[in-house]
N, C-alpha and C positions, 0 to 999 in steps of 0.2 A: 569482554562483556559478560556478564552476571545471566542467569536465566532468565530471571526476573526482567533484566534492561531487554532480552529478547523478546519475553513475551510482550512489553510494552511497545517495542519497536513493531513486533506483527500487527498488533494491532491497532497502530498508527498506520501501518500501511495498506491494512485491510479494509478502511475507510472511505479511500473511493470503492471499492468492491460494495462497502454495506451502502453506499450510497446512489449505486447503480442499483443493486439488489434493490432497496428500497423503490427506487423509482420504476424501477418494471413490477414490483409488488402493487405501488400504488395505481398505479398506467394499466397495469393488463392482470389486474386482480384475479383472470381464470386461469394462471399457473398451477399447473396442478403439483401435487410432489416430486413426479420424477424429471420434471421440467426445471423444478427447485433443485435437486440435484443436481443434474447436467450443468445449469449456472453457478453453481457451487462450485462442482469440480472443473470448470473451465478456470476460474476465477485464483481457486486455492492452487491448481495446476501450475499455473504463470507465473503467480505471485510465488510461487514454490523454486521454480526454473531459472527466473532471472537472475537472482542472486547469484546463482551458481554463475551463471556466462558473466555477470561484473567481476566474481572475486578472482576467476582463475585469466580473467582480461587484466585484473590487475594489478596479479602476481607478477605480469610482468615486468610491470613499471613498478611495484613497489620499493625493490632496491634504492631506485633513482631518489626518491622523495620521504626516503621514512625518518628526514630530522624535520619533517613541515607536515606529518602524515594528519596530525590531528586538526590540524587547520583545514585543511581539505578536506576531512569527513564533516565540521565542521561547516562549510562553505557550500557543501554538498544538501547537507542535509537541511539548511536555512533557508536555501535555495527551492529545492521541491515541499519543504515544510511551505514557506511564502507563497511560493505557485498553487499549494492546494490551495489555500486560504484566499489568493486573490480570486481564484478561478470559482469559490464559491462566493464568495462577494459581487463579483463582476458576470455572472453566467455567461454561455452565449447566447445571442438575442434568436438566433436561427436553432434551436433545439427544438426537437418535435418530438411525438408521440416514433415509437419506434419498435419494429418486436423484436426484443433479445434473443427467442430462441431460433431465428435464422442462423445458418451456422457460420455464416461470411459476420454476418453484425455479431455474434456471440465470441468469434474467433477475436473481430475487430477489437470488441469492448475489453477482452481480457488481455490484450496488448497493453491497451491504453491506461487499463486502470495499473497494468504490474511495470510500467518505467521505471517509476519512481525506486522498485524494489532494486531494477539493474541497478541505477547509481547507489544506491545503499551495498549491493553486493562489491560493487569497485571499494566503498571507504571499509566493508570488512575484510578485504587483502591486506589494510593498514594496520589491522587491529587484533588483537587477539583474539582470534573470533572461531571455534566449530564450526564450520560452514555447513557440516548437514547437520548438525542439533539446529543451527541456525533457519535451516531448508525448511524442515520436519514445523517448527512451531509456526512459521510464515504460512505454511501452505494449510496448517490443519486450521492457526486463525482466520485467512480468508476464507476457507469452507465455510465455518460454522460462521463469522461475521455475515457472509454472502445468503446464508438461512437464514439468519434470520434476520435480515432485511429485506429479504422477498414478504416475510409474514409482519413483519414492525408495517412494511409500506402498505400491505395490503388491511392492517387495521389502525394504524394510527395515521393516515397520511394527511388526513386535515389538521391534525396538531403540530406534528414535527415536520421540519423542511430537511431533505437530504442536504443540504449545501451543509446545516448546522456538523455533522457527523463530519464532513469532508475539512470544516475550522477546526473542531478539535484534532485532529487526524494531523493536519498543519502542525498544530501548538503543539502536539506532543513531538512532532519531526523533531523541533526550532529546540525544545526542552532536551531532547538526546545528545540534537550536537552539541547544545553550550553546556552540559556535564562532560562530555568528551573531552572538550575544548579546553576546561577548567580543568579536570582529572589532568592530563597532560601536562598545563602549563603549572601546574601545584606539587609536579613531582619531581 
């Protein structure tokens, strides 16, 4: 993968981040900076982390699967692309106002939002991939996505809907894997 496909992929996946960040921006507009921070660095933290625990989880199985490897990144990446994009289309009906900076919900949320990154770090065991260039641009794009989504949500939240961030974040998953997919099957 090319820098460039990195930084696109960070920022695909830094999506749910801007889009939590957004939603406690617009939800609890009295975040102050260092609060903004802390959310930040939880956020970029995770999203920075998991990658690591899929690629060297998937170094191990790599041997077994690397004449189908791009199909699987592939399947992977279609996979939680389609999930963000359903999940913002479909919300849950039970979502409420919530405060992020608890550190049980602020631990919670930056689980939740950096999964999507574990399976991404499994399909870069596949792939020609730096895993800490890779680390470095994931963790420093969800920082700064996660900034400034606290301040996007805290002034623009009557125009823009975080779910919109969370589809394009989707389509660019869905757009990695099928260059993958096609890179692969064209060589």
């Amino acid at each position: 993968m090319s820098i460039w496909d990195l930084i696109i992929l960070s920022i695909a996946l830094a999506m749910d981040c801007f889009a939590v960040s957004f939603s406690a921006g617009s939800l609890q507009g009295e975040l102050r900076l260092r609060h903004t921070l802390i959310l930040a660095f939880f956020f970029g933290f995770f999203q920075a982390m998991m990658p690591v625990i899929g690629y060297f989880g998937g170094e191990v199985v790599v041997k077994y699967v690397s004449n189908f490897d791009h199909w699987i990144a592939f399947i992977i990446l279609l996979f939680i692309g389609g999930k963000m994009i359903f999940e913002a289309v479909h919300p849950s009906p039970d979502e409420k106002k919530i405060n992020v900076m608890k550190p049980r919900t602020l631990i919670i949320l930056s689980i939740a939002t950096s999964i999507d990154a574990l399976a991404v770090g499994f399909s870069f065991s596949m792939l020609a991939v730096n895993i800490w260039l890779a680390v470095i641009i994931i963790g420093i794009g969800s920082f700064v996505l996660s900034i400034a989504g606290v301040y996007m949500g805290k002034t623009l939240s009557q125009i823009i809907k975080p779910s919109y961030a969370e589809i394009f974040g989707g389509l660019v998953l869905i757009g990695i894997g099928t260059k993958i997919l096609i890179e692969h099957l064209s060589a």
